[in-house]
C-alpha positions in Angstrom: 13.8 -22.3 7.8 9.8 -21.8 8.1 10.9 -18.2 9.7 12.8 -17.1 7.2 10.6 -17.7 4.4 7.6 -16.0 6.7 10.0 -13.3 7.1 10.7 -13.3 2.8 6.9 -13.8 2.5 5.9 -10.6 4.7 8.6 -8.3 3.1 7.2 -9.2 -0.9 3.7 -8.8 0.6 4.8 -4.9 2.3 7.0 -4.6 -1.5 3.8 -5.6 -3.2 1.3 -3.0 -1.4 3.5 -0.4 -1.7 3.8 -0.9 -5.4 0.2 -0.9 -6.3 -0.2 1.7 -4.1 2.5 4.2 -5.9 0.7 3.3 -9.3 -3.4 3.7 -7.7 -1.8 6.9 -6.4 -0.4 8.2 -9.8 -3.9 7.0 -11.6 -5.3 9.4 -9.3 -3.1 12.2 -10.2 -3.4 11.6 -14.1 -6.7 11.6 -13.3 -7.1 14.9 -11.7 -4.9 16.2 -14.4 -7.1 14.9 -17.1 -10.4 16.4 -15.5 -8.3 19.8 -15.3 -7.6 20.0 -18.7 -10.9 18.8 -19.7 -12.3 21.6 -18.1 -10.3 23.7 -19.9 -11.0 22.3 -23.3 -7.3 20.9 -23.8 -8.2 17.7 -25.6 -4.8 16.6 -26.6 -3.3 16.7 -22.7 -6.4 14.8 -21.9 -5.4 12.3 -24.5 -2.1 12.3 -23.0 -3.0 12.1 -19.6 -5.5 8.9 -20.5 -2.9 7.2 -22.3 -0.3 7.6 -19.3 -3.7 6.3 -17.1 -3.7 3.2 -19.0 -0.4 2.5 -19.2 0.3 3.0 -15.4 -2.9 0.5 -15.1 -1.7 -2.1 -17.2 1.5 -2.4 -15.8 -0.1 -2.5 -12.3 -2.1 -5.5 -13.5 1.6 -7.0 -15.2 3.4 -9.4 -12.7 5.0 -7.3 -10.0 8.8 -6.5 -10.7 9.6 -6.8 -6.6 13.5 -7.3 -5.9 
């Protein structure tokens, strides 16, 4: 019974990483996008960007949704 849940306990731990790592990887991308459009004086797709930033970081920081 102990090796089962290790074995449960290692796969949420691999879901979990993987998870925050898809959403620090899309921060990094709205990120980039904002900086682009910044640049090129688009304030309105920066807002956009920003507000999809935050949103992908909140629910980062929200309890994990692993099946």
């Amino acid at each position: 019974m102990i090796e089962v849940e290790d074995v449960e306990r290692r796969q949420l731990a691999r879901d979990l990483h993987d998870s925050v790592s898809q959403s620090i990887y899309a921060m990094t991308l709205y990120t980039r996008a904002a900086r682009r459009q910044l640049s090129e004086g688009n304030v309105g797709a920066v807002e956009k960007y920003l507000s999809d930033l935050h949103t992908t970081a909140r629910e980062a920081l929200a309890a994990p949704d692993i099946e």
